[in-house]
C-alpha positions in Angstrom: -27.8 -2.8 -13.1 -26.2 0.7 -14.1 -22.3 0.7 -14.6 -20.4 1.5 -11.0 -19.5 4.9 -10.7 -15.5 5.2 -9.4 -13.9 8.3 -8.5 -10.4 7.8 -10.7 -9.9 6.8 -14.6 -10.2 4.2 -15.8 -7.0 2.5 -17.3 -4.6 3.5 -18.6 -3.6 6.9 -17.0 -1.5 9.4 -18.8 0.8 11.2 -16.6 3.3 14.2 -17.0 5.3 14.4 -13.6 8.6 14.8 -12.0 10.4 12.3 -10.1 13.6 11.7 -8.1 14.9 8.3 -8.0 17.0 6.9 -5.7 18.9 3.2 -6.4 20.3 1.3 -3.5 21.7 -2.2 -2.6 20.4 -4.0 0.5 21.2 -7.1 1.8 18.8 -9.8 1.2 17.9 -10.6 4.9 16.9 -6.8 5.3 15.0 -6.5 1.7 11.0 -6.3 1.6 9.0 -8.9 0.8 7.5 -8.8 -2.9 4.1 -7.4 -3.0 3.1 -11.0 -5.3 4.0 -14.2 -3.6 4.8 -15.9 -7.4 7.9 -13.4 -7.9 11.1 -13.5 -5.8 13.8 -11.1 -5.4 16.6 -10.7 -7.8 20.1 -10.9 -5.9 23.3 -10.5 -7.0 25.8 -12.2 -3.8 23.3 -11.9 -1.4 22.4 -8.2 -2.1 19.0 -7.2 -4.0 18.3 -4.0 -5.5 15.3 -1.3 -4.4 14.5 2.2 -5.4 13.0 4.8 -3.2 11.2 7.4 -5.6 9.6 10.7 -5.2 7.1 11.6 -7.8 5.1 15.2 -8.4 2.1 14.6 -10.9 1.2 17.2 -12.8 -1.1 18.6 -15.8 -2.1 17.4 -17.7 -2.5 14.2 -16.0 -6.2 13.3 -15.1 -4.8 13.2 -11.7 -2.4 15.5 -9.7 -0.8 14.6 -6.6 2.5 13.7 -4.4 3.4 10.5 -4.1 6.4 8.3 -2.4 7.3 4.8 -2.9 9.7 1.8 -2.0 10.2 -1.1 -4.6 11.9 -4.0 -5.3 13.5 -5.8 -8.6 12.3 -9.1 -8.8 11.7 -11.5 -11.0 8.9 -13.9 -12.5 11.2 -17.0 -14.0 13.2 -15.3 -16.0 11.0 -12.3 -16.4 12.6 -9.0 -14.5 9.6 -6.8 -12.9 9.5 -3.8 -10.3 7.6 -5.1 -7.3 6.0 -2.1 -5.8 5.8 -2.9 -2.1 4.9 0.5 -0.1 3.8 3.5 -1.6 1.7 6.4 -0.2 0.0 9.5 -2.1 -2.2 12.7 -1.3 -4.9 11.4 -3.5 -8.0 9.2 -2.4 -8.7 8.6 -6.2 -5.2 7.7 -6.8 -5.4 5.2 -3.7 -8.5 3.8 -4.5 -7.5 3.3 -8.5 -4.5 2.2 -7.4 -5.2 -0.6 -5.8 -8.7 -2.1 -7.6 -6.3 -1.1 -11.2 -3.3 -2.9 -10.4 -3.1 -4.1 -7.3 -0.8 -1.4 -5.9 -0.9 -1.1 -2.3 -1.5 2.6 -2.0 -1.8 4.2 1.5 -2.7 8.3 2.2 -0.1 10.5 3.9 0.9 14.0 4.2 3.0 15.8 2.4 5.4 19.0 2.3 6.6 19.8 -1.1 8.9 22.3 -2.7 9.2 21.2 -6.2 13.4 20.1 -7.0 14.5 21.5 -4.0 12.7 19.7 -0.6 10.5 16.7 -0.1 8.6 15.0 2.9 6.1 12.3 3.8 4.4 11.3 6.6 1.9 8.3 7.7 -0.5 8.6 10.7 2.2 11.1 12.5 4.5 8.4 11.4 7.4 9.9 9.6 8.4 8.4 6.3 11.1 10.1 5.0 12.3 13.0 3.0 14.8 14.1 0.3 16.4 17.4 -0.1 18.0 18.0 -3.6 21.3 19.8 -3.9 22.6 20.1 -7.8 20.9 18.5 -10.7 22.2 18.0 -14.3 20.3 16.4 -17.3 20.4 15.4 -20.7 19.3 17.8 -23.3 16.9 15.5 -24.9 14.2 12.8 -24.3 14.5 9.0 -23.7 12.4 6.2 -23.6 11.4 4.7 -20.4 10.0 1.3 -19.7 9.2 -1.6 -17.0 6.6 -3.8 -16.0 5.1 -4.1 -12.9 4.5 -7.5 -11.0 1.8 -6.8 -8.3 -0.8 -9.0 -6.3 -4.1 -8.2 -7.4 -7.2 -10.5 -5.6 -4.3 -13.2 -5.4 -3.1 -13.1 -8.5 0.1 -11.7 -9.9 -0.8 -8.6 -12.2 1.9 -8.0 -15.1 1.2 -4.0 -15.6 3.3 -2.5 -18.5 4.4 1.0 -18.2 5.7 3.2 -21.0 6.9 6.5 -21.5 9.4 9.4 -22.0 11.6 11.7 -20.0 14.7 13.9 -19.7 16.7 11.8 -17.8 19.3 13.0 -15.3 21.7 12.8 -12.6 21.4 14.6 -9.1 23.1 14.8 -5.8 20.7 15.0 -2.8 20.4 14.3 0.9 18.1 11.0 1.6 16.7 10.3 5.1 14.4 7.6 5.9 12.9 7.0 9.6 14.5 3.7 11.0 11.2 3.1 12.7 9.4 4.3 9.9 7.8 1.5 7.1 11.1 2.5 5.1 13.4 1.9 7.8 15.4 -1.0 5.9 17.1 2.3 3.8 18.0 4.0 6.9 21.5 5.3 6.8 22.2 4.1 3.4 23.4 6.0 0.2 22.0 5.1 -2.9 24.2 3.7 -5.4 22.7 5.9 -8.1 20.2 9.2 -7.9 18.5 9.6 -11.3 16.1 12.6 -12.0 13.5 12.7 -14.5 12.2 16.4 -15.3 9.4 16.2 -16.7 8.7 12.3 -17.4 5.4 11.6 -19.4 4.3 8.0 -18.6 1.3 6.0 -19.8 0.3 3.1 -17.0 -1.7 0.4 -17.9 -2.9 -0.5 -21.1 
């Protein structure tokens, strides 16, 4: 039989984007389940910690495309991870890579972007949420960047290490999630920290 023809790259994927992070702290009866069963959430007196992220990818990466997530900190044993648990992009060869790479839930939705100053999303007339960024300041050089992902892949957890560089930053913004949306857990809450990375150059997978 030939080799299966895929519509993304294969691993790992080299991306240059930018990307608006916001940190909050939820209680643990409103977090979101981890995407892997074997992990649990990593609470600190009752509270767990998610981020909501907005990413732009851009050349060169193989791919280009919007994308908006929701994850969790959790934990394997000891062992921290980033549990990605809803995530949506513009791409059908990022969804589809996504998910058969690393076991990363990806979903399609529409978008309305205006690079560092507006963002939206929106599932099956379903609104998401948006950001709208007000001031930005950054550091004047690169840093390294580093996690690993903890996703369920076929029933199994996936360890996924991810690797990069940015120029790091803070920014003040306006965050709005739908309550009835899929985010609605981070409706009406402020994020402890906003973090901006512009540009961030990432490597995913190995």
């Amino acid at each position: 039989m030939g080799r299966r023809i895929t519509s993304y790259p294969p691993s790992p994927w080299r991306l240059t984007a930018h990307a608006y992070v916001g940190v909050f702290v939820v209680p643990r009866a409103q977090l979101p389940a981890p995407h892997s069963s074997e992990t649990k959430p990593i609470t600190i007196l009752g509270r767990g910690i998610v981020a909501a992220a907005w990413f732009v990818y851009e050349e060169p990466s193989p791919l280009t495309y919007n994308e908006v997530m929701g994850t969790l900190l959790v934990r394997k044993g000891w062992h921290p991870l980033v549990s990605i648990t809803d995530i949506w992009v513009d791409s059908v060869a990022s969804r589809d890579g996504g998910r058969a790479l690393w076991g990363i839930p990806k979903e399609l939705a529409e978008f309305e972007v205006e690079s560092h100053t507006s963002y939206d999303a929106a599932c099956r007339d379903t609104e998401i949420g948006s950001l709208e960024v007000l001031t930005s300041r950054q550091l004047p050089f690169e840093v390294p960047v580093g996690f690993s992902c903890g996703q369920d892949r076929a029933g199994q957890l996936l360890i996924t290490k991810v690797r990069g560089k940015g120029t790091l930053g803070l920014f003040t913004g306006s965050w709005s999630f739908a309550a009835s949306g899929p985010l609605g857990y981070l409706n009406g809450r402020k994020p402890l920290l906003s973090l901006v990375a512009r540009p961030v150059k990432i490597t995913f997978g190995t």
